[in-house]
C-alpha positions as CSV (number, residue, x, y, z in Angstrom):
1,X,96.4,93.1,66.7
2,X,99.1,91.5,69.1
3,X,102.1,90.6,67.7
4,X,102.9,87.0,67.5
5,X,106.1,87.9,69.8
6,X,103.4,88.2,72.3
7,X,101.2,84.9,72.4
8,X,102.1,82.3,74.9
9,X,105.8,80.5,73.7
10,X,104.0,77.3,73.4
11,X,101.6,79.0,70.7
12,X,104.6,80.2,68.3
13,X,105.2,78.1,65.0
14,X,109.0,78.2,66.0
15,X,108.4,77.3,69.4
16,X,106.4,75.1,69.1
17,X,108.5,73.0,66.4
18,X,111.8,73.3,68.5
19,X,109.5,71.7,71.6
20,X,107.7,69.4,70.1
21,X,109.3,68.8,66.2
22,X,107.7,69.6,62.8
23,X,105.5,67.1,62.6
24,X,103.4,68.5,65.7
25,X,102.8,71.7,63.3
26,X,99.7,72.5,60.9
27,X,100.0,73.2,57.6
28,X,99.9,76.7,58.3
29,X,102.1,76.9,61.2
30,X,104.6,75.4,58.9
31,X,103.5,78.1,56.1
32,X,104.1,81.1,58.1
33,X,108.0,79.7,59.4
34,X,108.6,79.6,55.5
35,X,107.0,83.3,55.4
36,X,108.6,84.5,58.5
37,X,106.6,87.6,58.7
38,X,103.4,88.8,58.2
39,X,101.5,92.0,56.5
40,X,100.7,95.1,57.7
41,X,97.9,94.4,60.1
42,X,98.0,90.6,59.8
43,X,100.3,88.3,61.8
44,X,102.1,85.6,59.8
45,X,100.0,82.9,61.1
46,X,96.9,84.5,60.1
47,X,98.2,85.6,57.1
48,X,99.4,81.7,56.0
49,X,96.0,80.8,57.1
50,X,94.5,82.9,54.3
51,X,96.5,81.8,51.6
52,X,95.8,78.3,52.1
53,X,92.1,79.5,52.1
54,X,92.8,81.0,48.6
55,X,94.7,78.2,47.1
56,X,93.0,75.5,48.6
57,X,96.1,73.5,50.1
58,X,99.7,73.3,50.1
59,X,100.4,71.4,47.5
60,X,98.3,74.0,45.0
61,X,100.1,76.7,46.7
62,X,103.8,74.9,46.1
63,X,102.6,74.1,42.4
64,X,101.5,77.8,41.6
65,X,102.9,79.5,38.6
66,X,105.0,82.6,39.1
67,X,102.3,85.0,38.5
68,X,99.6,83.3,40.7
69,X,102.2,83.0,43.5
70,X,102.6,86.4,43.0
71,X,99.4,87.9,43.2
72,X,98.5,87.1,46.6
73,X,98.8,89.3,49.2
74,X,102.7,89.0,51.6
75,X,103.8,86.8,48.6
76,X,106.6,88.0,45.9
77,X,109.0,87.0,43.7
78,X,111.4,86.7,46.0
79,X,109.2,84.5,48.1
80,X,108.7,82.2,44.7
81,X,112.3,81.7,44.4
82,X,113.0,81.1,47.7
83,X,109.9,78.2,47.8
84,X,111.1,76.7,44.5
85,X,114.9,76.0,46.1
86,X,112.9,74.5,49.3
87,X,111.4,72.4,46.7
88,X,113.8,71.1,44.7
89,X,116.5,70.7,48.0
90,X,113.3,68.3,49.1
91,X,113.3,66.2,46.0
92,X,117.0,66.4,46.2
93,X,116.8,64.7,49.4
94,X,114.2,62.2,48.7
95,X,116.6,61.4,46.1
96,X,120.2,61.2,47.1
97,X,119.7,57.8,49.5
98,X,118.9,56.3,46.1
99,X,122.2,57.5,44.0
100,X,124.4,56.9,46.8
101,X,125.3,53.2,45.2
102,X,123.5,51.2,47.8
103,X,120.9,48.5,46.5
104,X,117.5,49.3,46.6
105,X,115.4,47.7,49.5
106,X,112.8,50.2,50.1
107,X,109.4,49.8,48.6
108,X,108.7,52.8,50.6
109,X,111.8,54.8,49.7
110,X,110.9,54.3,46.0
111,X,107.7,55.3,45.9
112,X,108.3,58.3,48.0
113,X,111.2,59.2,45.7
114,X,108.9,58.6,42.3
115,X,105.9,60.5,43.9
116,X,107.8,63.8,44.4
117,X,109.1,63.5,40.6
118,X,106.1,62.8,39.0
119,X,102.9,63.7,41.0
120,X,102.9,67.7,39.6
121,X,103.3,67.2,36.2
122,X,100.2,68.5,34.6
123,X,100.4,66.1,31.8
124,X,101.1,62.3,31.6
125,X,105.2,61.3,32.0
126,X,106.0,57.8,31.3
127,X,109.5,57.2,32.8
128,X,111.8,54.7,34.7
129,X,114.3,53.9,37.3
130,X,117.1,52.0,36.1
131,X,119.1,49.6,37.6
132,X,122.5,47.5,37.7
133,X,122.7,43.6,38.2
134,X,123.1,44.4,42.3
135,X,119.7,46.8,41.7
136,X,121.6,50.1,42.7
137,X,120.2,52.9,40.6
138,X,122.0,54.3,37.6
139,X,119.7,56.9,36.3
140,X,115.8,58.3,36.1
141,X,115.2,58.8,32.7
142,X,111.7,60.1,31.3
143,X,111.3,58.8,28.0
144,X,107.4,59.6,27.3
145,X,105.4,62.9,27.0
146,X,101.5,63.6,26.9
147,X,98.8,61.0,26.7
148,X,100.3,57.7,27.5
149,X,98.7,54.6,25.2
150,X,99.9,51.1,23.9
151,X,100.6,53.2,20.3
152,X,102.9,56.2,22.1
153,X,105.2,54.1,24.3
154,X,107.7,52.2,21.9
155,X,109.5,50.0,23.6
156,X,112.7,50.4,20.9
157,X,113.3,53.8,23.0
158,X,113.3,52.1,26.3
159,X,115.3,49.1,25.2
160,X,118.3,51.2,23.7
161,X,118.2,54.0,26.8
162,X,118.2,50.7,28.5
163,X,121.8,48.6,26.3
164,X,123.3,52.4,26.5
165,X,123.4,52.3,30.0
166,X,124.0,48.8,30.7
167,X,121.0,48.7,33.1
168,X,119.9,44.8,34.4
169,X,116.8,46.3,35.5
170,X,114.5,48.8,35.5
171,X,111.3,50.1,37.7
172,X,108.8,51.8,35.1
173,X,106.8,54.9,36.2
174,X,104.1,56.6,35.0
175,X,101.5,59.3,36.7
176,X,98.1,60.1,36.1
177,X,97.5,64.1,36.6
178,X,93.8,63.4,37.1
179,X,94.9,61.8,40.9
180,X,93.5,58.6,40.4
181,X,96.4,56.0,40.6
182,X,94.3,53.0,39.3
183,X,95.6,51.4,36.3
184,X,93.3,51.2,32.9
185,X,93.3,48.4,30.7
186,X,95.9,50.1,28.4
187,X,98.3,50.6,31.2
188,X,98.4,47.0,31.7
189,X,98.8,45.8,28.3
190,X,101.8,48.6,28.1
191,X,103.3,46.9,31.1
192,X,102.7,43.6,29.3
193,X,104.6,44.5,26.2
194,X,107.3,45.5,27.7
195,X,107.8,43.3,29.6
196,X,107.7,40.5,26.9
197,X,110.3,43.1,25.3
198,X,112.3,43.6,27.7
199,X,112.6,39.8,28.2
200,X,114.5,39.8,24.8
201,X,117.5,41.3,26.7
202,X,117.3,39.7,29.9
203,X,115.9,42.2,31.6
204,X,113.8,42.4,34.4
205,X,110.9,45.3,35.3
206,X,110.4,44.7,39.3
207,X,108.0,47.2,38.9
208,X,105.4,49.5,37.3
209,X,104.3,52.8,39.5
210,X,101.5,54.7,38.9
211,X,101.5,58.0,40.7
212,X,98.3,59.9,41.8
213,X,97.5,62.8,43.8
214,X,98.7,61.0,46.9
215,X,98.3,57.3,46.1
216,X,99.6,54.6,43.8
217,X,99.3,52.3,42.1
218,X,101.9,49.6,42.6
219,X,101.9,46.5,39.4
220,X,103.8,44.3,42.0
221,X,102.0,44.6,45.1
222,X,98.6,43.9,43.1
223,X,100.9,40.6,41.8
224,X,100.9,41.9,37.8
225,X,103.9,41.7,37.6
């Protein structure tokens, strides 16, 4: 088998992205730079080609335990440590234009930032963004663990996470580990309570996200809010 330091330069992951940028890569182009080299007998590309064949896509592949990372073939511990610290430098990222002390004004921004914290939980999180009077963030607090209902969200938590840090605001967040973003009746009349609640203390909720498996579900944009 030809080495990949043999195919034409415009064929070559690293290449490719320098000519073109990362965005012109596929997922397992992308794969096999993170790998950097291959197996005996198997060039990196076709090598990240299999694994995505075994776990099915990226995202399964990023959200493998230790042990199942570890199994496959060209993948180690090493490997896992090095993926979790691209991981958590991402969400790091996706998060630091959002504690810098400038208001939010990104719909976008926010739900980009909320997605990478809550999509991969395998269990329901029910958490929130709060906010000053100028709706700069001064925290992301996860106050809620495990099925999320009317009975298991008590809004006396939220209210004094809520006086303790002298938020005016606050964005609630919740995700569904089964994908599907759409809100159920009891998500609603949660929102509903709390917001009542919340009204108490002259405070506001601008939003309530639901995060999925690539989607949301935005409270305000459907006008519930």
């Amino acid at each position: 088998m030809a080495s990949i330091k043999q195919w034409p330069k415009q064929e070559r992951p690293r290449e490719k992205l320098i000519q073109h940028g990362a965005n012109s890569l596929t997922d397992s182009e992308l794969l096999a730079i993170f790998l950097r080299t291959g197996c005996k007998g198997i060039d990196v590309v076709t090598l990240s080609r299999q694994l995505l064949i075994d776990f099915g896509s990226l995202r399964s592949l990023f959200s493998a335990s230790e042990s199942d990372f570890c199994l496959h073939k060209g993948l180690g511990q090493a490997k896992y440590v090095q993926l979790q610290a691209v991981l958590e430098m991402s969400r790091r990222y996706l998060q630091e234009p959002l504690m810098k002390g400038d208001p939010l004004t990104s719909a976008t921004q926010t739900q980009e930032f909320l997605s990478a914290k809550m999509r991969d939980y395998p269990y329901e999180v029910f958490a929130g963004l709060l906010l000053d009077s100028q709706h700069r963030v001064i925290r992301f607090h996860e106050f809620f663990f495990g099925t999320i209902n009317s009975a298991s969200v008590h809004p006396r938590v939220i209210v004094q996470k809520i006086l303790q840090e002298n938020a005016a605001a606050i964005i609630l967040v919740h995700n569904h580990p089964s994908g599907d973003p759409t809100a159920s009746q009891s998500d609603r009349n949660i929102t509903e309570k709390l917001v009542n609640t919340l009204q108490l203390i002259d405070v506001k909720i601008l939003d309530h996200f639901i995060i999925g498996d690539g989607k949301y579900t935005s409270f305000a944009e459907k006008g519930w809010i």
